[in-house]
Structures are given as C-alpha cells and as structure tokens.
VEXDRENSE-431862 format. One record per residue: residue number from 1; z, x, y of N, C-alpha, C in turn. Coordinates in Angstrom, 2 decimals, padded with zeros to 5 digits. Layout:
VEXDRENSE-431862
   num       n.z       n.x       n.y      ca.z      ca.x      ca.y       c.z       c.x       c.y
   NUM         Z         X         Y         Z         X         Y         Z         X         Y
...
***
This chain:
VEXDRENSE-431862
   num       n.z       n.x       n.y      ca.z      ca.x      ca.y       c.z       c.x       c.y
     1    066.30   -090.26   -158.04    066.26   -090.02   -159.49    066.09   -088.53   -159.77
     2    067.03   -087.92   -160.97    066.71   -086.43   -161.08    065.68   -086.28   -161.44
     3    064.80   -085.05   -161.74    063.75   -085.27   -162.80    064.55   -084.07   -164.12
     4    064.04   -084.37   -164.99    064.49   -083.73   -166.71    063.45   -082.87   -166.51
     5    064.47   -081.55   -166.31    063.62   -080.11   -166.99    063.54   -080.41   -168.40
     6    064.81   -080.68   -168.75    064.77   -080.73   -170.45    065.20   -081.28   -171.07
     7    064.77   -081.73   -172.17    066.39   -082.98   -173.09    065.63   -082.16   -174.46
     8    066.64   -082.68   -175.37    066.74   -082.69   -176.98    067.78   -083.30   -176.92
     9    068.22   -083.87   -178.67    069.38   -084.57   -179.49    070.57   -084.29   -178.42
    10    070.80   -082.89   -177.94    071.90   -082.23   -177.57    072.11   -081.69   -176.42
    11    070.91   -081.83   -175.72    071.00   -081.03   -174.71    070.11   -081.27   -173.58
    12    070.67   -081.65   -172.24    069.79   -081.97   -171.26    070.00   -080.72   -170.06
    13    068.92   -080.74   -169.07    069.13   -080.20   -168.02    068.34   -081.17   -166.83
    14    069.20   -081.64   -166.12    068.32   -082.27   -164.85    068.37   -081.12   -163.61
    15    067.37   -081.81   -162.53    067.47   -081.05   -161.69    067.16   -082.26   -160.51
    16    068.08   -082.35   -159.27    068.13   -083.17   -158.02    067.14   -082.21   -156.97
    17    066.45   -082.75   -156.42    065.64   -082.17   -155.48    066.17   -082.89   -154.01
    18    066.04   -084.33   -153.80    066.11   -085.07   -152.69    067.63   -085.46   -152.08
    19    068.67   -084.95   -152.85    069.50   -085.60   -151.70    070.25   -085.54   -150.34
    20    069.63   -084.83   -149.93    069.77   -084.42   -148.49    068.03   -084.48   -147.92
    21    067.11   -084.76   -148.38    065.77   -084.53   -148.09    065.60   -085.23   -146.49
    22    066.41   -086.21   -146.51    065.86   -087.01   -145.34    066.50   -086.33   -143.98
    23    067.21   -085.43   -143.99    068.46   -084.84   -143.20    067.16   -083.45   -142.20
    24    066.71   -083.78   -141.34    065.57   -082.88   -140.65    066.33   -081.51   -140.59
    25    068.00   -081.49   -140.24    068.74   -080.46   -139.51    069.16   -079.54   -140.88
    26    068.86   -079.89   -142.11    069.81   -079.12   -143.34    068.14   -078.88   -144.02
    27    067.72   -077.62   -144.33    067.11   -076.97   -145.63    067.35   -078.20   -146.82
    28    066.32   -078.35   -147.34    065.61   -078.84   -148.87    066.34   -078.33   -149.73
    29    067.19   -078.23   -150.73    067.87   -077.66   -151.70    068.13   -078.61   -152.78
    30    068.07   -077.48   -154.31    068.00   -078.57   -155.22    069.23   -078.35   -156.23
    31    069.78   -079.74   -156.70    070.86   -079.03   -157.69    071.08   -079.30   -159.06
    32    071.43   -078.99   -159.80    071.18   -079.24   -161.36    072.38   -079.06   -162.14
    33    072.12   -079.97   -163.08    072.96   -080.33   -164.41    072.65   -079.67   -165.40
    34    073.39   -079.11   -166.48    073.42   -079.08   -167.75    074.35   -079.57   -168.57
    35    074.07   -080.49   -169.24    074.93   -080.83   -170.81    074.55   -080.52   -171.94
    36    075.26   -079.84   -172.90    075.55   -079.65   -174.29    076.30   -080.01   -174.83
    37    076.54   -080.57   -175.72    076.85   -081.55   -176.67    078.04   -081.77   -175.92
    38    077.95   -082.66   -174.94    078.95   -083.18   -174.43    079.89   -082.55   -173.19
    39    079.41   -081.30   -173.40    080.03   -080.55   -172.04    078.81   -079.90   -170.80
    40    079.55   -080.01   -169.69    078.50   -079.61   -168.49    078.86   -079.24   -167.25
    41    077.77   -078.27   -166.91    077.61   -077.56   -166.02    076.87   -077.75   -165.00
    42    077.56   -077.60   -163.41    076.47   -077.91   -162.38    076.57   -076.35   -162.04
    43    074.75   -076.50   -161.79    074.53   -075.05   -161.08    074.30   -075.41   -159.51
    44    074.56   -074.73   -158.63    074.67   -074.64   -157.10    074.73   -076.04   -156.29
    45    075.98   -076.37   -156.70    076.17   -077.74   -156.07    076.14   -078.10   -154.82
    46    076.04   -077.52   -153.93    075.78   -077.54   -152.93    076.30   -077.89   -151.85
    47    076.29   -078.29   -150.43    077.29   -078.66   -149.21    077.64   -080.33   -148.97
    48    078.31   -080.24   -148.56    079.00   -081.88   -148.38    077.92   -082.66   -148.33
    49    076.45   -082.51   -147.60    075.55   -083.43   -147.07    075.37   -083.53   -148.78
    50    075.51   -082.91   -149.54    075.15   -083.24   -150.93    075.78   -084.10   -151.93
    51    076.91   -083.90   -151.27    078.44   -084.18   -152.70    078.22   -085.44   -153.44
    52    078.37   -086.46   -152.46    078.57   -088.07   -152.51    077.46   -088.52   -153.56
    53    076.06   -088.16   -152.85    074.75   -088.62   -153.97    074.86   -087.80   -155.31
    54    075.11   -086.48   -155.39    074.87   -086.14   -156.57    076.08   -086.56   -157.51
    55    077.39   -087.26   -156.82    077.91   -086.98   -157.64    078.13   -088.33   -158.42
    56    077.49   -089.33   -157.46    077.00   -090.89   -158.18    075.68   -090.35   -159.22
    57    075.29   -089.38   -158.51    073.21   -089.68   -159.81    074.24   -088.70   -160.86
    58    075.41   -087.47   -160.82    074.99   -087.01   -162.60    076.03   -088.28   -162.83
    59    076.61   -089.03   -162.55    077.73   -089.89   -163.13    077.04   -091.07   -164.22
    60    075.93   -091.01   -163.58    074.92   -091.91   -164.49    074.35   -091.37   -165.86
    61    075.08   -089.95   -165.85    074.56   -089.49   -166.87    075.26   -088.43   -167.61
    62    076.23   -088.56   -166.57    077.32   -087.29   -167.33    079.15   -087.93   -167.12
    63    079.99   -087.97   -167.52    081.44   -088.16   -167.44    081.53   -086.60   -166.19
    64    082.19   -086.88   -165.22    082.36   -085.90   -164.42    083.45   -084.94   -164.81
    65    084.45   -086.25   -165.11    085.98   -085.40   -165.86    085.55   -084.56   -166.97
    66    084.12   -084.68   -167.90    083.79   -083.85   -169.01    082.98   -081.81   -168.38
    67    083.09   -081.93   -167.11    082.56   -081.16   -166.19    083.33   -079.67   -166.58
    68    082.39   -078.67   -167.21    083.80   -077.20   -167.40    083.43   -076.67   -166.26
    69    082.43   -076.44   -165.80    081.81   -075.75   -164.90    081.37   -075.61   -163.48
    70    081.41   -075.27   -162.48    080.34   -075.16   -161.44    079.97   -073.37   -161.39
    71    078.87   -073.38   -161.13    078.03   -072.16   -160.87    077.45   -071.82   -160.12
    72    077.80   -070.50   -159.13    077.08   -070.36   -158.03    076.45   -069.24   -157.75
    73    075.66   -069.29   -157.27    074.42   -068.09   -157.43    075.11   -067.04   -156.49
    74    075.46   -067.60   -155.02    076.64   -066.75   -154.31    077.62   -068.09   -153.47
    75    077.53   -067.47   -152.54    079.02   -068.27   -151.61    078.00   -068.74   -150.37
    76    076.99   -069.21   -150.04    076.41   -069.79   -148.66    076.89   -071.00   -148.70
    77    076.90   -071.60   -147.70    077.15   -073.09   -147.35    076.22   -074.31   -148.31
    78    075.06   -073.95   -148.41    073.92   -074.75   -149.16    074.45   -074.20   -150.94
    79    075.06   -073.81   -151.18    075.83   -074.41   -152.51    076.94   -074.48   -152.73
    80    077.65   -073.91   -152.03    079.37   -074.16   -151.85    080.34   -075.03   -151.24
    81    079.55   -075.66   -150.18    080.58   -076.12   -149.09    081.16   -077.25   -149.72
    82    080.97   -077.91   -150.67    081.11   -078.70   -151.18    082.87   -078.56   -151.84
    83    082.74   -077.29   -152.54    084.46   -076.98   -153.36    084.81   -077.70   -153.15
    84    085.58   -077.97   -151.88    087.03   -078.73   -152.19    086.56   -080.06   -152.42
    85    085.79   -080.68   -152.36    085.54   -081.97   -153.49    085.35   -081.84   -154.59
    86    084.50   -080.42   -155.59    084.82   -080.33   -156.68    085.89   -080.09   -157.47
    87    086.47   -079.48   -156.45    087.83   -079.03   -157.00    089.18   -080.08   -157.39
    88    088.64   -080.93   -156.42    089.75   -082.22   -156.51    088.71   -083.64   -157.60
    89    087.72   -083.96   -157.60    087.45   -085.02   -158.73    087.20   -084.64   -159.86
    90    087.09   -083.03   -160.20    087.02   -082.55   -161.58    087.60   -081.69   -162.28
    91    087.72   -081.51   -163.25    088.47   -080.41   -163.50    087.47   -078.76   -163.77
    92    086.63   -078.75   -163.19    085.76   -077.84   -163.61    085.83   -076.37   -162.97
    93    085.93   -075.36   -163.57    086.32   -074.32   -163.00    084.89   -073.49   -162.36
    94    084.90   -072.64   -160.65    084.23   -072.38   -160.48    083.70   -070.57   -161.32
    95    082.11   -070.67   -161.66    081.76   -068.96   -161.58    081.18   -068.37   -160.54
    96    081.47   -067.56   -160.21    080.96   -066.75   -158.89    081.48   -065.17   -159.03
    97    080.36   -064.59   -158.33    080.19   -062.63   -158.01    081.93   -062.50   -157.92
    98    082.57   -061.72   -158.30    083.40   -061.05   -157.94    084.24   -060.52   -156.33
    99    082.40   -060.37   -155.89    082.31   -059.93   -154.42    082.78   -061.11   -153.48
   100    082.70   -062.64   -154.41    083.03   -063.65   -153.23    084.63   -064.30   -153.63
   101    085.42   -063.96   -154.78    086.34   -064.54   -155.50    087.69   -064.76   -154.28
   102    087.55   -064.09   -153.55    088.70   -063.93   -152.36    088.27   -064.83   -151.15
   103    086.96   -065.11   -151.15    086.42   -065.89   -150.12    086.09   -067.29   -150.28
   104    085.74   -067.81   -151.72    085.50   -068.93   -151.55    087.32   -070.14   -151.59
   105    088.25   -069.56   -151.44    089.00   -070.37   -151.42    089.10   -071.28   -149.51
   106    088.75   -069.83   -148.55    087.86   -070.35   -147.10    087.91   -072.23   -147.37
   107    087.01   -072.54   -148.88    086.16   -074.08   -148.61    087.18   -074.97   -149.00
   108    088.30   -074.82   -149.95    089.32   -075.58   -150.04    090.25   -075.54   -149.24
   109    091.59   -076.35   -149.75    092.94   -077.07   -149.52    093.37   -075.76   -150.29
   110    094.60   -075.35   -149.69    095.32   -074.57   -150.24    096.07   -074.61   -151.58
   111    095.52   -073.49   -152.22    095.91   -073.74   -153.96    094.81   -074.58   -154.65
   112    093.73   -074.99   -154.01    092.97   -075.80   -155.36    092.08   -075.09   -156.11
   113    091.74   -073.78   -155.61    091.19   -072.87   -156.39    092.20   -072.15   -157.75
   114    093.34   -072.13   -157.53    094.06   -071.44   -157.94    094.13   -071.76   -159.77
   115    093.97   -070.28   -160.49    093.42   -070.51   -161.49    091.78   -071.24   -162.38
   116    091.59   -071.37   -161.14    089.88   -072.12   -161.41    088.57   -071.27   -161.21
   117    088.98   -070.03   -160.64    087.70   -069.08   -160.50    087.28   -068.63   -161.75
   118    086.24   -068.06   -162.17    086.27   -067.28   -162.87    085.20   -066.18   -162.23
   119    085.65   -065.11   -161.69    085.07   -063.84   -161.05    084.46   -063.09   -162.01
   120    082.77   -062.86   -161.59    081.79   -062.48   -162.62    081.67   -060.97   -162.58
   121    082.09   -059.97   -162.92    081.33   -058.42   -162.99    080.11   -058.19   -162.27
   122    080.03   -057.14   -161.99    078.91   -056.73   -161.88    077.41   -056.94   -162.48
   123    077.79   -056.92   -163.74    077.05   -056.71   -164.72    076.83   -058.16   -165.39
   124    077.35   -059.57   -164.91    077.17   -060.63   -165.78    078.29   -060.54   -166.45
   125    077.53   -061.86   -167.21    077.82   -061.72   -168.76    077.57   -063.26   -169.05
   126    078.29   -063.73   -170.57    077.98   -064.89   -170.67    079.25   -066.28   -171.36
   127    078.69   -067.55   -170.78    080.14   -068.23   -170.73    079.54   -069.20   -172.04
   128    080.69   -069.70   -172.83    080.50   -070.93   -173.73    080.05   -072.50   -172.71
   129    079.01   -072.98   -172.98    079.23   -074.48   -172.58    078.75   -075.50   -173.83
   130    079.57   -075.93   -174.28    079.40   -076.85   -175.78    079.25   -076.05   -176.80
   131    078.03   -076.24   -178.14    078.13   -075.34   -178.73    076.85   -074.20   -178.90
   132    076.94   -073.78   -176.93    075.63   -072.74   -176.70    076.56   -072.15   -175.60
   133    075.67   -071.23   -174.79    075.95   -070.29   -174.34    075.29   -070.54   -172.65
   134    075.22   -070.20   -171.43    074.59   -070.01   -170.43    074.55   -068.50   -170.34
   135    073.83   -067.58   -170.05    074.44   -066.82   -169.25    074.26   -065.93   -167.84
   136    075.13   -064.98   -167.08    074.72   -064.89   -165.95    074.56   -063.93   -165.38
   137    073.09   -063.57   -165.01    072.57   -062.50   -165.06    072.48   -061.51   -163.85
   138    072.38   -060.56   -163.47    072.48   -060.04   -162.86    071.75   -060.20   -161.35
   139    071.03   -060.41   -159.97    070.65   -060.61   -159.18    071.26   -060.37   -157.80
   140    071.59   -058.52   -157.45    072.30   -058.71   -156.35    071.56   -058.06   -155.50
   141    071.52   -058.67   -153.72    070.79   -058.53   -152.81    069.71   -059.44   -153.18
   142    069.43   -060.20   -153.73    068.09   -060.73   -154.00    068.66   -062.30   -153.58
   143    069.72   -062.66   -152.48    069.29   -062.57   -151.38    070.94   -061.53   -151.01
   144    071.71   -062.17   -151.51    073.38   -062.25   -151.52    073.39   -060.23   -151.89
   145    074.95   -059.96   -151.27    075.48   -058.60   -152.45    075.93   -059.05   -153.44
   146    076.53   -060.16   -153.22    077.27   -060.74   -155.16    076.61   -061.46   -155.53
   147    075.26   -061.80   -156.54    074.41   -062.63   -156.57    073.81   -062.86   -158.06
   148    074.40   -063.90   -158.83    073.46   -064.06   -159.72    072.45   -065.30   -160.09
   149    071.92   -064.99   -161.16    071.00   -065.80   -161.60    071.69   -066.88   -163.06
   150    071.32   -067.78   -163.28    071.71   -068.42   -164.81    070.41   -068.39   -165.75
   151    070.79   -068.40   -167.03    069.85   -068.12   -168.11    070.18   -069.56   -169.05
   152    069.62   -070.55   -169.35    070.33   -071.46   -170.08    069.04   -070.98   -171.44
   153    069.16   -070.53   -173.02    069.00   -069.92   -173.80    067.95   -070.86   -174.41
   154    068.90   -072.52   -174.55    068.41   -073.61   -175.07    066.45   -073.60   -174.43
   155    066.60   -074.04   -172.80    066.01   -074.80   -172.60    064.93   -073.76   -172.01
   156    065.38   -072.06   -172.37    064.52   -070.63   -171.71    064.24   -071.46   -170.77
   157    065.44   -072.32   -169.47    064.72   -071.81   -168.03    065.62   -070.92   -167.54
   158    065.07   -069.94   -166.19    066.13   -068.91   -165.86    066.27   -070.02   -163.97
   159    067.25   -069.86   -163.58    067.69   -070.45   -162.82    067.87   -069.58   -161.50
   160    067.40   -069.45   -160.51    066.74   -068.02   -159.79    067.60   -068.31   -158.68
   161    068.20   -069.16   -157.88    068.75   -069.35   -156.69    067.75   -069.57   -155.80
   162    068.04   -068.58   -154.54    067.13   -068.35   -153.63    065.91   -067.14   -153.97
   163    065.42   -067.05   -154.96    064.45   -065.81   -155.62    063.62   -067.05   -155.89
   164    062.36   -067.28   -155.21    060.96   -068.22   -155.69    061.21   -069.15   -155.03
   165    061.87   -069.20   -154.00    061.73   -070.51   -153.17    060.71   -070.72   -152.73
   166    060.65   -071.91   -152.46    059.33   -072.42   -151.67    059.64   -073.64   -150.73
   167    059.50   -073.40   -149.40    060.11   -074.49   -148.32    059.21   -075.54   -148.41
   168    059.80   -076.65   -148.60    059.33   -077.92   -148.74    059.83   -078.70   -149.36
   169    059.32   -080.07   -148.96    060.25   -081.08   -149.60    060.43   -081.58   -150.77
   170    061.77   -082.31   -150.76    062.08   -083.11   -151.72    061.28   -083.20   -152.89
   171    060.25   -084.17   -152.45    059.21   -085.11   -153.24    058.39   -083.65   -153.85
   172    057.45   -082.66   -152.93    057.14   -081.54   -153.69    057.88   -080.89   -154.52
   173    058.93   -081.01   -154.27    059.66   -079.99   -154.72    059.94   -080.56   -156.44
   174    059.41   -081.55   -156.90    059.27   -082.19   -157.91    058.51   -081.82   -158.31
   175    057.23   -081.24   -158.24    056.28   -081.01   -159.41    055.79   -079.53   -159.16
   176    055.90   -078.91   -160.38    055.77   -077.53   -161.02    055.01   -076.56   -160.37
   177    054.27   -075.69   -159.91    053.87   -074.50   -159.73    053.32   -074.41   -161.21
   178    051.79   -074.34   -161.16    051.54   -073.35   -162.05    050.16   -072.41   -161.75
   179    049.77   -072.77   -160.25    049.27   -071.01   -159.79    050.00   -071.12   -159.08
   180    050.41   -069.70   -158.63    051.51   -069.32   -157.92    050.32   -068.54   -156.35
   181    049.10   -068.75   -156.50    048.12   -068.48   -154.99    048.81   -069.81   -154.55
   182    048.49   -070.99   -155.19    048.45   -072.08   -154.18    050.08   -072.32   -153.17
   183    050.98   -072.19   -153.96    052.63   -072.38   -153.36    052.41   -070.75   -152.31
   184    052.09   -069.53   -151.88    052.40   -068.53   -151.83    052.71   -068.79   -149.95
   185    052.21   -069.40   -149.35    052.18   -069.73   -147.89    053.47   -070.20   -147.64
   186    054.27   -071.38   -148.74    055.35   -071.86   -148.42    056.54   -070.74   -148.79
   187    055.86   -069.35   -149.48    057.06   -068.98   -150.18    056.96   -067.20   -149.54
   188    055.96   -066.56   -148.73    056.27   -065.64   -148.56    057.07   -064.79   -147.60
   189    057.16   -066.05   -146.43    058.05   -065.57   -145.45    059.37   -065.45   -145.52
   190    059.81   -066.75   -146.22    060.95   -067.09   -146.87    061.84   -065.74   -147.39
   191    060.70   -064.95   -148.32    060.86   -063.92   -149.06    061.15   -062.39   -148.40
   192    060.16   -062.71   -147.45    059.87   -061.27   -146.38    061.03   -061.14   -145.91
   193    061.59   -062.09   -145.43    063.27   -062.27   -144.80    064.39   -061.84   -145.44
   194    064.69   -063.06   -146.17    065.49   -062.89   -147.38    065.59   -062.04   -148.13
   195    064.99   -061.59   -148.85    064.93   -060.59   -150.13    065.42   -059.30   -149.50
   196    066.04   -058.71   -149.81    066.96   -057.40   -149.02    065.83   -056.05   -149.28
   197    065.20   -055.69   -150.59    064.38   -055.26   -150.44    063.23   -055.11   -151.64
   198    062.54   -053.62   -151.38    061.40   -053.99   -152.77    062.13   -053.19   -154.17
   199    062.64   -052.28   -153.81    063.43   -051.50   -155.10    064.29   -052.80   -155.42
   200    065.10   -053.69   -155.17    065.44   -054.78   -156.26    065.16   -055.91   -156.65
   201    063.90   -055.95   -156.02    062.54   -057.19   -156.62    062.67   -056.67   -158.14
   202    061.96   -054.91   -157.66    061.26   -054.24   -159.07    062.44   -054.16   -160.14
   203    063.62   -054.00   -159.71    064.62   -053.87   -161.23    065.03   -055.52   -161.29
   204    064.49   -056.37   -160.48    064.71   -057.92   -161.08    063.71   -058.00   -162.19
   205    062.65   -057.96   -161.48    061.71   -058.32   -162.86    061.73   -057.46   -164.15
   206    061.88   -055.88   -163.68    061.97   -055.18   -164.91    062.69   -055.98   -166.10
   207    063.89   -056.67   -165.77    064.93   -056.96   -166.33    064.43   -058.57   -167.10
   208    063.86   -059.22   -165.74    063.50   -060.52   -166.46    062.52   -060.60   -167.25
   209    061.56   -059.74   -167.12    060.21   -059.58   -168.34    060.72   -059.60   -169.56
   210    062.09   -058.97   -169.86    063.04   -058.97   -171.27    063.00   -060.56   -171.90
   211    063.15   -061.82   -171.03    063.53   -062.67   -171.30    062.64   -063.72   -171.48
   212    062.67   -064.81   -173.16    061.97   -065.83   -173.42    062.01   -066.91   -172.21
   213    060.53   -067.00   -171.00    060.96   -067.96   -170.20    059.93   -069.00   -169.98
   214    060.72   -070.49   -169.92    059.98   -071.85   -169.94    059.50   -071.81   -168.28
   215    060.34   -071.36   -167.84    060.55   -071.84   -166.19    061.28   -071.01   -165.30
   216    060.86   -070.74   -164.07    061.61   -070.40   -162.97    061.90   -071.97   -162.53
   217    063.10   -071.62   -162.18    063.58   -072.83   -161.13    064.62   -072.31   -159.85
   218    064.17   -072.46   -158.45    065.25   -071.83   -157.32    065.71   -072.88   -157.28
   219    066.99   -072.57   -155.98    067.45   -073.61   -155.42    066.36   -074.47   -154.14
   220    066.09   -074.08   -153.63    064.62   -074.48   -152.50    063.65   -074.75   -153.38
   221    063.01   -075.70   -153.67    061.00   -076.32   -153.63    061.13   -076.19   -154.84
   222    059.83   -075.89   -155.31    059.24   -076.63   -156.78    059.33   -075.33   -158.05
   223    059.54   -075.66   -159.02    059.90   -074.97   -160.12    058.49   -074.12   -160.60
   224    058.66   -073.11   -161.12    057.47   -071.84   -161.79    057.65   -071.95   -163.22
   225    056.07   -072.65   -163.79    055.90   -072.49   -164.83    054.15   -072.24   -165.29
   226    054.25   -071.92   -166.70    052.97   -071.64   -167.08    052.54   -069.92   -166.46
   227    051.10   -070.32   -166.12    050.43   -068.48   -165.64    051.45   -068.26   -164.45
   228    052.18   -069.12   -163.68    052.64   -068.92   -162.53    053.70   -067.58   -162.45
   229    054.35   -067.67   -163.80    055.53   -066.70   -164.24    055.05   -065.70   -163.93
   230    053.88   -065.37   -164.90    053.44   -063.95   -164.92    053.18   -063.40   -163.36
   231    051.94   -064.88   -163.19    051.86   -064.19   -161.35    053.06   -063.88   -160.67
   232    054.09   -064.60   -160.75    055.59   -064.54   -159.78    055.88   -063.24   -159.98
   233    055.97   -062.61   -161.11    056.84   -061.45   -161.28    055.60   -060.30   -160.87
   234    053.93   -060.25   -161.08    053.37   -059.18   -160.37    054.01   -059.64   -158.67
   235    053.30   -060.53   -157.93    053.52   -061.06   -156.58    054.89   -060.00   -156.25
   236    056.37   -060.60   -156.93    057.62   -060.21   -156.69    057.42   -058.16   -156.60
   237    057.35   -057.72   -157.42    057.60   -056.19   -157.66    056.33   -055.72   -156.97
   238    055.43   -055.84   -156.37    054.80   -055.41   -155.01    054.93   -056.12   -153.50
   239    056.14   -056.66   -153.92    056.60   -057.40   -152.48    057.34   -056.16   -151.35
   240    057.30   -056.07   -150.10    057.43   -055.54   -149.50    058.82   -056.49   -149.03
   241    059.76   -056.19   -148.32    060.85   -057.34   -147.51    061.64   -056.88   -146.92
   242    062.98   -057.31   -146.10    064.09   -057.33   -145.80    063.89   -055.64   -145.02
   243    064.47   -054.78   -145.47    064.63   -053.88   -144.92    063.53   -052.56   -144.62
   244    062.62   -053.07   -145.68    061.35   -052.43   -145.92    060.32   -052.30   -144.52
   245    060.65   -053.61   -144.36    060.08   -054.22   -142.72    060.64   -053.88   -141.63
   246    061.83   -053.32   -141.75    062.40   -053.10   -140.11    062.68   -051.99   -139.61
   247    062.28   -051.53   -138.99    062.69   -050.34   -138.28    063.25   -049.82   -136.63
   248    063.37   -048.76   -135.78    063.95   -049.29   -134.58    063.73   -050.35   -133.83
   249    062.44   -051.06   -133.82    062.53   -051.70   -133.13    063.04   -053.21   -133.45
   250    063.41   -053.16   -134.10    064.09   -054.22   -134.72    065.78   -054.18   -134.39
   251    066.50   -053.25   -133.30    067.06   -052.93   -133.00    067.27   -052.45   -131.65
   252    067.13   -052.97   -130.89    067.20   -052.75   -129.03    067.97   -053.99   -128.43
   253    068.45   -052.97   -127.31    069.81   -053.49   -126.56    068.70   -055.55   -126.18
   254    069.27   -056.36   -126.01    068.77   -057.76   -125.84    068.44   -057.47   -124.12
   255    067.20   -058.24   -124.07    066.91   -058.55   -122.64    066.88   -060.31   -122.03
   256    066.38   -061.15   -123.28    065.99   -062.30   -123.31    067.46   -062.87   -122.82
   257    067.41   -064.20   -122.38    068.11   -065.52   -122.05    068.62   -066.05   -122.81
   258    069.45   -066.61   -123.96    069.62   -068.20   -124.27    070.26   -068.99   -123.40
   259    068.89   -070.29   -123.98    069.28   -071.13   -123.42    070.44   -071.96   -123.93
   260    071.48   -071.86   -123.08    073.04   -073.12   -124.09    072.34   -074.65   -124.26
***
C-alpha cells in the first residue's frame, strides 16, 4: 500500500516505499505519484525489480494512459532502468538533466524515446501538470553531474532524490523523521560518499531555504519533516564529503586480491 504524502479535492501525491523491499541484493528505494486534476506524474520510477508492482498499486489509483510524465532526478539504474516499459504502456514523456538526454535511450528499444525526452537546462525550470505546476530545481553533483530535485508547489514537498537518504527499510521508510539526531547513523555515510562535495551542499541549501517546505522526501528511507528540515539543512552545509575526504591516498597503484 502507498502511503499519502498528500490529497485535497484535486490533488494527491503518494509515495511507494516497499516494492522491491524484500529483494536483499537491490537498495530500498521509493517511488511516487502525483495527480492534479486528473493528470500525473511519476517521480523516479525506478528499475525493472520495480515496474510490475508499482505499476498495478498507481493503477488503483491513477489511469496510467492519463500519465504526462516521468521524472528523474538523474539516469542510475534505481530510477531508470525501468524506460523501456514506460515508454511502451504509457504515453508519458520522460524529464531528465540535459547531461543524460543522449544516454538514457541505452534503456530502450530503438526509437521509443524518440520525441519523448524533455532535456532540462542547467538551470531547471518548470513543467505544467493539470492545472499547477511542478518544478525542477536545480541539484547537480549532489549526487549525479545532471541532477535535479522536484518542487510540487501544491503539496510544498521538495522531492530530494538521493540528498537525505537514509538506508533502511521499506516499512521505516514509512514514517517521517522529525529529529533528524535520531535518523543521522542511517544517513551519514551514505552522504560522506555520495555527496560530491561541501561547496554544493552549501549552494543547495542556500537555495532551498528560499522555499515554502512541508517535507523532504529522497528516493532511499523515510521522509523529513517538522524541526527535522531546519536540522537537515544546518547538518547538510557543514557536511564535509565526497571529495573533501580524499586525498593521495585514496589513490595508489592496488596490491590486494579479488576474490572471483
């Protein structure tokens, strides 16, 4: 069952946490719906282990053929691999970085992309879905080079990707964050890795402090709301990561074995 970030008269947003949960060998990842008045958007739909379940649970709640959209934060396997099934049961055109517009055709049948991208700027911007707006914000290196975030206006949640993950499951991954001490164990290594570095933590948040927000929600673990926000974004812009951390020795000729 999804759980409802949000509903009104007009407008829902679910979000899938579990359908791949039981799968030991594939990462926790979550994927989400939006409808407005009748039209909708999946954000980071994710890899085949995903397709089949999500695309029975939004059917229960959405016409698929009514689908304008898929949205992807970037091009990894854990939200893309999926295309060429979206591409063939819906008519929904994909958004994605610019930086990946040449690459994600890789996941289809030849020609099913064709005319269905829509390649995002640098800089965003923002798309019609019903009679509101999403839009898509800027987030690059944070983990991806072509990388954004979604803003849905309605429901002020911002939709973070891999920015606030937290490894864990399914079932957690259902209920909210709202101190952000207690989640910080599942979420800092994650971060230390990932996150490319600390100069674009600090112009993420600069940027997101601008914005009315209900919720963080990533693609990985449980959604940020309440004091958690505020904590997320100090936590984030004194984060240290990615390249900040490595230096020569993070770089020497290999001595070790693998084992095949």
């Amino acid at each position: 069952m999804p759980v409802e970030l949000y509903r009104d008269a007009s407008h829902t947003c679910l979000m899938f946490t579990d359908l791949i949960d039981g799968d030991a060998q594939a990462v926790q990842s979550n994927q989400f719906l939006i409808v407005d008045n009748g039209s909708g958007a999946i954000i980071d739909p994710g890899g085949n282990l995903a397709f089949n379940e999500l695309f029975m649970g939004l059917s229960r709640h959405f016409t698929p053929q009514n689908l304008s959209y898929l949205f992807a934060s970037h091009a990894d396997p854990d939200i893309i691999a999926s295309l060429d099934r979206w591409m063939t049961s819906t008519p929904a055109k994909l958004v994605i970085s610019r930086v990946w517009e040449r690459f994600v055709p890789h996941f289809t049948k030849v020609g099913k992309t064709d005319n269905r991208i829509i390649g995002v700027p640098d800089q965003g911007g923002k798309l019609p879905l019903g009679r509101n707006e999403l839009w898509v914000l800027p987030a690059h290196f944070l983990h991806s080079e072509g990388n954004f975030h979604f803003y849905d206006p309605v429901s002020r949640i911002l939709f973070t990707g891999d920015l606030g993950v937290s490894m864990t499951s399914g079932q957690r991954a259902q209920t909210p964050v709202t101190r952000l001490a207690d989640q910080l164990p599942l979420m800092e290594g994650f971060h230390k890795r990932y996150m490319v570095s600390n100069k674009v933590l600090r112009l993420w948040v600069q940027m997101a402090r601008k914005l009315d927000i209900s919720m963080l929600v990533p693609q990985h673990g449980a959604p940020i709301t309440g004091p958690a926000i505020a904590e997320f974004f100090e936590w984030a812009e004194n984060l240290y990561c990615g390249v900040d951390l490595f230096d020569e020795r993070n770089y020497q000729l290999p001595s070790a074995r693998l084992i095949a």
